[in-house]
C-alpha positions in Angstrom: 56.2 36.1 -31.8 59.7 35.4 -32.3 60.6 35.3 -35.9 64.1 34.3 -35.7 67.1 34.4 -34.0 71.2 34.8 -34.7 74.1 34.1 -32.2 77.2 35.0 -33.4 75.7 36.4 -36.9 74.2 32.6 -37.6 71.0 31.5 -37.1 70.1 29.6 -34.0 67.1 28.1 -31.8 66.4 29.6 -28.7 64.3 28.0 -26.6 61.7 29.9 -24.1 61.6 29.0 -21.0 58.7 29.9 -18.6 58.5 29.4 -15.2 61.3 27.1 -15.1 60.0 25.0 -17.7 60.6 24.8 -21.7 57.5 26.7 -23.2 56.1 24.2 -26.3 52.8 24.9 -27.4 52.9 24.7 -31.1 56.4 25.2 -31.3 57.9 24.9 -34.9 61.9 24.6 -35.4 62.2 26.0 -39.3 65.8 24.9 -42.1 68.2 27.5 -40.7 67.7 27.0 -36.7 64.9 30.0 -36.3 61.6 29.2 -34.3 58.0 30.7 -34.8 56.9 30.8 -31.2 53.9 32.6 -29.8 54.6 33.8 -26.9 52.2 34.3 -23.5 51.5 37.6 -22.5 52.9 38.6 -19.0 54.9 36.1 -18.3 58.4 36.4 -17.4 60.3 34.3 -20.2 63.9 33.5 -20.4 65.3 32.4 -23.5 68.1 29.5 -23.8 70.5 28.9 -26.5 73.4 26.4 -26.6 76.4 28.5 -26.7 79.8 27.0 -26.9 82.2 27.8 -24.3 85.4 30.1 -24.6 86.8 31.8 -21.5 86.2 35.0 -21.4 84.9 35.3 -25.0 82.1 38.6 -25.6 78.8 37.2 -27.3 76.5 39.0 -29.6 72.7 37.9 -29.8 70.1 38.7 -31.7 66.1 38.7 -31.9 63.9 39.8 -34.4 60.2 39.8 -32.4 56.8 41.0 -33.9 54.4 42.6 -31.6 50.8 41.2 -31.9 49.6 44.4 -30.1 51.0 47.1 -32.6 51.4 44.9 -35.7 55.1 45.8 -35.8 58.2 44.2 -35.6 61.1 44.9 -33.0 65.0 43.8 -33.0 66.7 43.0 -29.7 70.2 43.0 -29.0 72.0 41.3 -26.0 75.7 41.2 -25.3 76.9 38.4 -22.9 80.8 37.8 -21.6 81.8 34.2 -20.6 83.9 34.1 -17.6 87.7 34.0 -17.2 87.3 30.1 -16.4 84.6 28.1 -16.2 82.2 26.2 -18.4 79.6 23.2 -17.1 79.9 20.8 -15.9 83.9 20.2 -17.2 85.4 23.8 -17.3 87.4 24.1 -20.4 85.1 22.1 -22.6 83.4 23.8 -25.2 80.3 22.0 -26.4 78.0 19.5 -25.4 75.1 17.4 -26.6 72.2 15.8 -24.4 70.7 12.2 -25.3 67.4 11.0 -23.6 67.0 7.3 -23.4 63.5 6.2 -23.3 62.6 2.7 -22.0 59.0 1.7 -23.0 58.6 -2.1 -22.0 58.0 -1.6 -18.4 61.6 -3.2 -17.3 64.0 -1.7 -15.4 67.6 -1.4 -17.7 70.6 -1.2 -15.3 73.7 -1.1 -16.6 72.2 -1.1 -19.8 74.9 -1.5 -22.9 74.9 1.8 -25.1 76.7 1.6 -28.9 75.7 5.3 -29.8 77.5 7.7 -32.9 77.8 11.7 -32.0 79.1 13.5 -34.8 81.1 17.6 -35.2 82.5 19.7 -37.4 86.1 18.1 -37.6 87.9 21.9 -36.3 85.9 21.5 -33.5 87.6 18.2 -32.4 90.9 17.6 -31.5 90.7 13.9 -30.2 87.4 12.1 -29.9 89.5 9.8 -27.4 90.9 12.3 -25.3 88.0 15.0 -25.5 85.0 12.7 -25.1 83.1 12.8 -21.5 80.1 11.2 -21.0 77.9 12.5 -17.4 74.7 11.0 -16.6 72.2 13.9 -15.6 69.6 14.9 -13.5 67.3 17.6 -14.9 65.4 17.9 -11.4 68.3 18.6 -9.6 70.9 20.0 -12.1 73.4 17.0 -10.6 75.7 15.7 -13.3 78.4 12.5 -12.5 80.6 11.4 -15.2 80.6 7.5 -16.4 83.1 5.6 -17.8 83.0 5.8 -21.8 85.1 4.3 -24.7 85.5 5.4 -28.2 85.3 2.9 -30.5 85.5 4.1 -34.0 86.7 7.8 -35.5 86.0 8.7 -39.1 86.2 12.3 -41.3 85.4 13.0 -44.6 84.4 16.3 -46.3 81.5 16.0 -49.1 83.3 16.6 -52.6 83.1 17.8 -55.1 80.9 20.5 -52.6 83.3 22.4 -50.8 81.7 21.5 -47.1 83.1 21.6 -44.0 84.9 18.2 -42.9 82.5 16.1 -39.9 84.1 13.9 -37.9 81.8 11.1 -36.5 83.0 8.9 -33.8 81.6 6.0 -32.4 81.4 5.5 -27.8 80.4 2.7 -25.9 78.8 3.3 -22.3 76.7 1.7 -19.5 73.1 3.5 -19.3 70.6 3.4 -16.1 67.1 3.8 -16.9 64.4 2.8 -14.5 61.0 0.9 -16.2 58.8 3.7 -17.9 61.5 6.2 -17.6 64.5 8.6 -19.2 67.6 8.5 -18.7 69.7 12.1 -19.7 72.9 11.7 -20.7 75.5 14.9 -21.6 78.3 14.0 -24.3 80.9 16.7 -23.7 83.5 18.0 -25.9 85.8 20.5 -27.6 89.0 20.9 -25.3 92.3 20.5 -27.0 94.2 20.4 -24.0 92.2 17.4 -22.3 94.0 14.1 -21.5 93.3 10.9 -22.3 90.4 9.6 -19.0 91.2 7.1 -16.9 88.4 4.7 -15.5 88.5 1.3 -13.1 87.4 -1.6 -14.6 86.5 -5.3 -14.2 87.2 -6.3 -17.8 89.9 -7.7 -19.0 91.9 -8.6 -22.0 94.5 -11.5 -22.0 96.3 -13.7 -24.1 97.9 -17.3 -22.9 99.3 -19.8 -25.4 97.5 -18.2 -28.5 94.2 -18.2 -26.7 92.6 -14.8 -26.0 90.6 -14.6 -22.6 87.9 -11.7 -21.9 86.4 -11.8 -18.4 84.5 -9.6 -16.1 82.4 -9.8 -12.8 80.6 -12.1 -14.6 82.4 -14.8 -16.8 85.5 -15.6 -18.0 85.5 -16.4 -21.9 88.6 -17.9 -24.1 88.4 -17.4 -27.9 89.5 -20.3 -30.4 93.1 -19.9 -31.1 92.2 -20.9 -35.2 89.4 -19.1 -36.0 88.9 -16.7 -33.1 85.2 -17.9 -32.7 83.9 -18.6 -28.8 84.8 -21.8 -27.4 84.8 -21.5 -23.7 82.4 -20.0 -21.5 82.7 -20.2 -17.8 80.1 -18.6 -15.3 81.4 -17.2 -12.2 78.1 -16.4 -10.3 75.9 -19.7 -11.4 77.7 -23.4 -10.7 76.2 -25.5 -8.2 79.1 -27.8 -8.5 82.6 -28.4 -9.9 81.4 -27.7 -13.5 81.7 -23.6 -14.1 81.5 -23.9 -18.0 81.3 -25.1 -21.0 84.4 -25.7 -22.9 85.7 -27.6 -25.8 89.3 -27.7 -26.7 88.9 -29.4 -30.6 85.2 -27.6 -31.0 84.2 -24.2 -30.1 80.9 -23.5 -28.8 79.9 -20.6 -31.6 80.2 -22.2 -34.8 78.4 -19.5 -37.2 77.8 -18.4 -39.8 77.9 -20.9 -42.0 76.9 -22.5 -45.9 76.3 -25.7 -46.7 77.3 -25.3 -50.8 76.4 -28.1 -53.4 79.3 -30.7 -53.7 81.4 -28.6 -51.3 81.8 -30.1 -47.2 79.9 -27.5 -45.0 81.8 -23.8 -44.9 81.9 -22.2 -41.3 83.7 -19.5 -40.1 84.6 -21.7 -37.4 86.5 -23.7 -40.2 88.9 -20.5 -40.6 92.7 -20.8 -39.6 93.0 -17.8 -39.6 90.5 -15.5 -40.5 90.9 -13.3 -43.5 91.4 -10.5 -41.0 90.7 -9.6 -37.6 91.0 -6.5 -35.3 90.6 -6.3 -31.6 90.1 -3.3 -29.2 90.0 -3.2 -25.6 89.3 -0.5 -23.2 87.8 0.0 -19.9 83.9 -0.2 -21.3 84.0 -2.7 -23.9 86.3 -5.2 -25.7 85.2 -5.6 -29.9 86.7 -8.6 -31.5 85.8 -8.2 -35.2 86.7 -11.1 -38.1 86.1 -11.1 -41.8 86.4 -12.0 -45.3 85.4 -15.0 -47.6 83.9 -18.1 -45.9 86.6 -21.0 -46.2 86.1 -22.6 -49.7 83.5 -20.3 -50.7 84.4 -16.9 -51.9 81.0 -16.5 -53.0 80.2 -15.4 -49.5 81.8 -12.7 -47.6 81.0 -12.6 -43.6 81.9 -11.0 -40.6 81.3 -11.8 -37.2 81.8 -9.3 -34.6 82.1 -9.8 -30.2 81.0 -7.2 -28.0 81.9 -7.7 -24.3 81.1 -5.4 -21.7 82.2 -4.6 -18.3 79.9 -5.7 -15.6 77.5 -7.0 -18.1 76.7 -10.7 -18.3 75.8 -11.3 -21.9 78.1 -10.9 -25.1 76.4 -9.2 -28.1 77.0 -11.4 -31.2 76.3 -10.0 -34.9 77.1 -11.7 -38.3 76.6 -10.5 -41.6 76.6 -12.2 -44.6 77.0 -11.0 -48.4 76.4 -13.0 -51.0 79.0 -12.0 -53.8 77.9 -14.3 -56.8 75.0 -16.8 -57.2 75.4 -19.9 -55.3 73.3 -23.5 -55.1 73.4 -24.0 -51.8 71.7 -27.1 -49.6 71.2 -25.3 -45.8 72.4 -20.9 -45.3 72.7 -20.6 -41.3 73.7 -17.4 -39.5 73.7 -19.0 -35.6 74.9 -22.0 -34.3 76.1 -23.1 -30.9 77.5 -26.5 -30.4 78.6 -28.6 -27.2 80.5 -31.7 -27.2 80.2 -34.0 -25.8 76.1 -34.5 -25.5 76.5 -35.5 -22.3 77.1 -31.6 -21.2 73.4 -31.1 -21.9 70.7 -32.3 -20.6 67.9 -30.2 -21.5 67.0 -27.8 -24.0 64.8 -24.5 -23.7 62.8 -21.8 -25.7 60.4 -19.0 -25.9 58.3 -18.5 -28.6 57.0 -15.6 -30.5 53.5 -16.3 -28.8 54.8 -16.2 -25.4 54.9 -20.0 -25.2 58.0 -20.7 -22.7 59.3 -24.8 -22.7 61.8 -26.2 -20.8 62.2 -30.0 -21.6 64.8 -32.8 -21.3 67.4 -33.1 -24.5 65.2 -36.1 -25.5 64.1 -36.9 -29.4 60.3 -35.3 -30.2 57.6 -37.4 -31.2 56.7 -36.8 -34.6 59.5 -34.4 -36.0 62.7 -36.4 -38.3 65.3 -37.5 -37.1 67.4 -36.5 -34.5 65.4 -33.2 -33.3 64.8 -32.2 -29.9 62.8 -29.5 -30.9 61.7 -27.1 -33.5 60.5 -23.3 -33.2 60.6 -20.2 -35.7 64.0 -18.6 -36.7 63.0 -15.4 -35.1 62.2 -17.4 -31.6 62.7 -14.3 -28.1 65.3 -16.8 -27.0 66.7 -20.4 -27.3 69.0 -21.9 -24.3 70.9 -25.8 -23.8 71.4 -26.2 -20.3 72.7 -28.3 -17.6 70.3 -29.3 -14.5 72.9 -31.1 -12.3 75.5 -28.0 -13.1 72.8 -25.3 -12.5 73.4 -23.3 -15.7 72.9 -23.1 -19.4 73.7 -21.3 -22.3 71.3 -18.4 -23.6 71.2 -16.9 -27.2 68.6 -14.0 -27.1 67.8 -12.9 -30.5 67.5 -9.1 -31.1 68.2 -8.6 -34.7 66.9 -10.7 -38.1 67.2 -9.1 -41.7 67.8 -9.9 -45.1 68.0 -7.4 -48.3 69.1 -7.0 -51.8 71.6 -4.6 -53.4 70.2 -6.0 -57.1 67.3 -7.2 -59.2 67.0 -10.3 -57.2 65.4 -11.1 -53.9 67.2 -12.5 -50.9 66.2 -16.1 -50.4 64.8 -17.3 -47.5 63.5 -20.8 -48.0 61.8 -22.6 -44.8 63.8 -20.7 -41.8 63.7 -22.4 -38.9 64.9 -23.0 -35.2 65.9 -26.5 -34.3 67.4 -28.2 -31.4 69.1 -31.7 -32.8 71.2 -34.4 -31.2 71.8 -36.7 -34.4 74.0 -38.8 -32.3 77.4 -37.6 -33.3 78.2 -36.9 -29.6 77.4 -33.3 -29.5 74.1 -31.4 -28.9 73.3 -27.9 -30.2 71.0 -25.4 -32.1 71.2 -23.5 -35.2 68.8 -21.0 -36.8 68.3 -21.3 -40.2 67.8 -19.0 -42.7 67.8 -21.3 -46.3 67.2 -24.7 -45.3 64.1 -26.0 -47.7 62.1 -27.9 -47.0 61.8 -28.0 -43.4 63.0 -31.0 -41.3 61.2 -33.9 -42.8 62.9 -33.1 -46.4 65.5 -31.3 -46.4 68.6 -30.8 -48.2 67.1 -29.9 -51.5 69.4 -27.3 -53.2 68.4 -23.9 -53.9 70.1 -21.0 -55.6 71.5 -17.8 -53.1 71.6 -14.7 -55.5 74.5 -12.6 -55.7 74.0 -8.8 -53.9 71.8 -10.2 -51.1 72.9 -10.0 -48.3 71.8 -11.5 -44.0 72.4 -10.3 -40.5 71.5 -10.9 -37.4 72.9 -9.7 -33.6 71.7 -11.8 -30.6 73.5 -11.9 -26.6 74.9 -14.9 -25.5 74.7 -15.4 -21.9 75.1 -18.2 -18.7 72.1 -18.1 -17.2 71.1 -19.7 -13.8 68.3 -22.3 -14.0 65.2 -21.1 -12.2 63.8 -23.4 -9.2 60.1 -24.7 -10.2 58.4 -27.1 -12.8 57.3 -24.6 -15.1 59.4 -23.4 -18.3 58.7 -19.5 -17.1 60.0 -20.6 -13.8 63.2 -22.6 -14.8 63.9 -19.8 -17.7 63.1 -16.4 -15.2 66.4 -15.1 -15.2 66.1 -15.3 -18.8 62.6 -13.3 -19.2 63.8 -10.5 -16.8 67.0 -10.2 -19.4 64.9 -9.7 -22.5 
């Protein structure tokens, strides 16, 4: 039994391996980094510790073992000396981490967009930006091949008035592989001062013409609202039967949310900002973040931020939005999503899956029985909603992955008859918005409630073009849309 275990006088885990592979029957890590591990008797065992590398550096290890057999315990001593140059995969990088990706849906995840933290002991770091290497790995084979990565985001702090050591936590963007039902292994390497910055090809882009930004990739090609920064043009390069690559308004963009419609006050969207409060942008091979916030425009009651994720060779754009209500507010509708297109005649039918696996694809035509000017009407948390164009052979996608609400205070968050809807209330433009506050439904709405200060909403959904299946069915016409989700 191994009762614990130092390296370099602190206390460490060292895994046993046997046979080749990592021995785990009733294995038990203990606060401190020792193991309790029974070993098997004759078997050859080799035991691994992560070591960080120094060139040429002596190591001291240490086990304290107790023998079953003779009821007495036994200390072991190893000495170990690095190389004069080496260390795996990147010589002259000092420590690594591994992260396993699991994918449990049964659906194959290429080129899968990764947002993940990694955090060090600040002394350990020189630059997260120049450092950081990301290789995918092969634990059959031992093969490791570096991806392109992007940090996104760099903090330190030291906790106070403890006297800790400082952490510095960064943020890195990456494409992941993992085939249905599988892992992906993925080594985040670190810990050389004298790295420079990486270097990777890209098909993203960022660009700037007459105010306007532009993003684009293998993909699509998408402008940005020169007022409020919001989306408002979204052009397919893969999906177009015709002359018509996109959708494109040069008065309206195509996001409009989030946005509060407040008692005796016009409608608030962040759309309606010129120019937002703040904004940052960042661009680098992996993944361009366009990030807005402050107060919604006449409303400081409500602060919001909307954030853009585009990828390289991915063909959605991940979409979040927060909302934090800062003092109490009577308010007629609260809606975190909504995507118009003007004019109406750029859609022509309209598209959803439901949380019971219901899929409809119908024309952009009023619905028996619901108020006026719906097309449709489905819950607020629906897989995915789309407005498309048959004759152009695309539409536009929002696939939700994220709904939540909370409170900071005494009061709840208020969440009055949320719903999906699809309208066209002949104002020439069609759209959809999910609602969170918007009592009482469609067939009487419009009846005030009060939004209580320290709540707070978000939600993150992708945004994609999405070719318009061949068949009758709504599975069939929406198919590139259930393989995405």
């Amino acid at each position: 039994t191994i009762l614990d275990s130092t390296f370099e006088d602190s206390n460490e885990v060292f895994v046993p391996f046997i046979e080749g592979k990592m021995w785990q029957r009733e294995f038990m890590r203990h606060e401190g980094g020792s193991i309790n591990e029974n070993i098997p008797a004759d078997k050859a065992v080799e035991l691994c510790v992560r070591c960080p590398w120094e060139n040429g550096k002596q190591h001291h290890f240490q086990l304290n073992l107790f023998d079953g057999a003779s009821s007495r315990p036994h200390t072991l001593d190893f000495e170990g000396t690095a190389p004069d140059q080496g260390g795996w995969p990147f010589p002259g990088w000092a420590y690594h981490r591994v992260l396993v990706l699991a994918e449990d849906f049964g659906i194959d995840q290429p080129k899968s967009p990764q947002l993940q933290f990694i955090s060090e002991e600040a002394d350990k770091i020189g630059s997260w930006e120049k450092e950081l290497r990301i290789a995918k790995i092969n634990p059959d084979t031992g093969d490791v091949q570096e991806i392109p990565s992007q940090v996104l985001y760099v903090n330190e702090k030291a906790d106070e008035p403890e006297k800790e050591k400082v952490y510095s936590t960064c943020q890195v963007a990456f494409l992941a592989d993992v085939e249905a039902g599988g892992k992906g292994f993925y080594g985040f390497f670190y810990g050389n001062p004298e790295a420079k910055a990486s270097s990777y090809p890209t098909d993203l882009t960022l660009s700037e013409k007459d105010g306007m930004k532009w993003i684009e990739n293998d993909f699509y090609k998408i402008s940005l609202h020169p007022k409020s920064g919001q989306i408002n043009g979204f052009y397919t390069k893969k999906f177009a039967k015709g002359d018509k690559k996109g959708l494109y308004n040069e008065t309206y963009p195509l996001h409009y949310n989030p946005d509060v419609w407040p008692r005796g006050r016009n409608w608030s969207h962040v759309s309606d900002w010129n120019p937002p409060p703040n904004v940052s942008t960042t661009a680098g091979p992996v993944c361009v973040v366009h990030r807005r916030w402050g107060p919604l425009p006449w409303t400081p009651e409500i602060e919001t931020e909307v954030v853009y994720h585009f990828f390289r060779e991915t063909p959605y754009v991940l979409v979040e939005s927060t909302m934090d209500i800062q003092d109490d507010i009577v308010a007629n509708a609260l809606r975190n999503e909504e995507v118009v297109v003007h004019p109406e005649t750029e859609i022509d039918s309209v598209g959803w899956k439901r949380r019971n696996g219901e899929i409809r694809y119908k024309p952009a035509e009023l619905e028996p029985g619901l108020s006026r000017g719906m097309l449709g009407i489905v819950e607020p948390d629906a897989p995915y909603v789309c407005l498309a164009d048959d004759q152009a052979g695309f539409g536009m996608a929002g696939i939700r992955l994220d709904l939540y609400s909370g409170s900071r205070g005494a009061a709840p968050p208020v969440v009055a008859s949320p719903i999906t809807v699809f309208a066209d209330y002949g104002w020439e433009f069609r759209y959809w918005s999910r609602s969170l506050v918007y009592p009482w439904g469609d067939k009487n709405p419009d009846i005030p409630h009060v939004l209580n200060a320290d709540t707070y909403y978000g939600e993150k959904s992708a945004y994609c073009l999405f070719p318009i299946g061949k068949g009758e069915s709504g599975k069939e016409k929406l198919g590139y849309l259930e393989n995405l989700s």
